[in-house]
C-alpha positions, 0 to 999 in steps of 0.5 A: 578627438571626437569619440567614436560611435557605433555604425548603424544604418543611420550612419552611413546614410548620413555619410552619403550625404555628406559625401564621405566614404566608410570602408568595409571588410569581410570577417568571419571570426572574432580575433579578426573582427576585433582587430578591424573593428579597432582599427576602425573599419565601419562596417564587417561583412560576414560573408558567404565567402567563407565558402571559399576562404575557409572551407576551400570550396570552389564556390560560395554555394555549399554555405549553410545557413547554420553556418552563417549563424555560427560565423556572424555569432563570433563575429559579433563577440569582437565587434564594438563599433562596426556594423555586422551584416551577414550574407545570406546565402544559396536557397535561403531566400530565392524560394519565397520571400516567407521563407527569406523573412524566417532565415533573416529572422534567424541571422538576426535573432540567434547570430545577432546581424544588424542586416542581411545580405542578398544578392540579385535585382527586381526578381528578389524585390519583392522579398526585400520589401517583405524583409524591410516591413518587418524591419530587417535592414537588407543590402544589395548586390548586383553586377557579379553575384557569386552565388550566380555563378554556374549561370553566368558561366564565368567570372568576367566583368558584368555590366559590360554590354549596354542592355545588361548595364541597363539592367544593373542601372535599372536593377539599383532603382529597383532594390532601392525603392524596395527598401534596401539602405545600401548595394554592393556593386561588384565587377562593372565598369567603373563608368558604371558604377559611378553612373548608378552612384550618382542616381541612387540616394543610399549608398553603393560599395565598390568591389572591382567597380572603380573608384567613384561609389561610396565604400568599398570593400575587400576580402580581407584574406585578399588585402592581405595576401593569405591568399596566393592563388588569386588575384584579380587586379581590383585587389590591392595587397597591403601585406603578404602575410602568406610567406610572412607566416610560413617564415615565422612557423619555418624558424619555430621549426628550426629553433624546436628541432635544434633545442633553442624554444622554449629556452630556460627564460621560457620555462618554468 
């Protein structure tokens, strides 16, 4: 069995190419990075989502850059081999692309993200060139970018209408002759998707954007049913992990309340 190698950049580049699909997850602490990363998930996305998963805000905009760093920090201390990219989140990098070059700075610097994540298309070019001169590897996002949210209006499927799928077509192009070495493409056509995979030498990651990118990533926290109040039908629930824990800490109270834990066997 060939020995398993840290992911970079360079690596799934190289898997594009070859035609072979990684997988990426989010995570947002160390137990859980470690268990992705030993169970061989490529690539961890510390994301902006945290917002809402572990904060239970409504959107992913409330984020702190703070916050990302503190997260991407433990993330990092239960990862091996996977490779760490951190969003950057609201108004880290819209104003200007020195004040994107000083936040990524600080993700890379104090969290120790191997890239930073930004969401939109030619307008944040400009800053993406900025970030990849001074040599911090950016992914893209395009289609449905959460951070856009109070914009768009709602949360339905982007790239819909023929001139904004030419946009997000047009858009890719773009971020990659910016500098970017992959994009997240979330919630379009499956048509779409598979359209701006084929024309694009980096690699694409699918959420919500069918079957034909490169990668594809999940919330974990969705994957694995913790969370119960959403489902979009491009989440696949591997476990059910919601009621699956709420049993387990229901029978600890039972067995604490009738004197059956801890036993003598669990005593000292």
């Amino acid at each position: 069995m060939e020995k398993r190698r840290k992911v970079t950049t360079e690596t799934i580049r190289q898997m594009k190419h070859r035609n072979e699909r990684f997988v990426c997850l989010t995570a947002y602490d160390a137990l859980i990075a470690r268990i992705f990363d030993e169970a061989g998930i490529d690539v961890l996305l510390v994301g902006d989502s945290l917002g809402n998963v572990l904060q239970g805000h409504p959107t992913t905009l409330p984020v702190t850059l703070d916050q990302m760093i503190y997260h991407t920090q433990m993330v990092k201390r239960g990862v091996q081999y996977a490779m760490v990219v951190a969003d950057m989140p609201f108004l880290t990098y819209q104003i200007s692309a020195e004040q994107a070059l000083r936040n990524a700075g600080r993700l890379m610097k104090e969290a120790g993200a191997e890239a930073v994540k930004l969401e939109g298309g030619e307008r944040i070019a400009e800053t993406v060139r900025r970030l990849t001169e001074t040599g911090i590897p950016v992914m893209g996002h395009l289609g449905l970018t959460p951070q856009s949210i109070y914009q768009f209006g709602t949360y339905r499927t982007r790239g819909v209408d023929p001139a904004e799928a030419e946009r997000i077509r047009k858009d890719a192009l773009i971020l990659q002759e910016a500098g970017v070495f992959s994009i997240v493409l979330e919630k379009i056509p499956a048509r779409l998707a598979r359209q701006i995979t084929e024309s694009l030498d980096i690699p694409t990651i699918g959420i919500g954007a069918g079957p034909h990118c490169d990668a594809q990533i999940l919330v974990y926290t969705d994957m694995l049913g913790l969370t119960i109040d959403f489902s979009p039908r491009f989440v696949r629930r591997y476990e059910h992990l919601y009621q699956r824990i709420a049993d387990a800490v229901q029978r600890y109270i039972a067995d604490v309340r009738q004197g059956d834990f801890p036993s003598d066997e669990e005593s000292y």
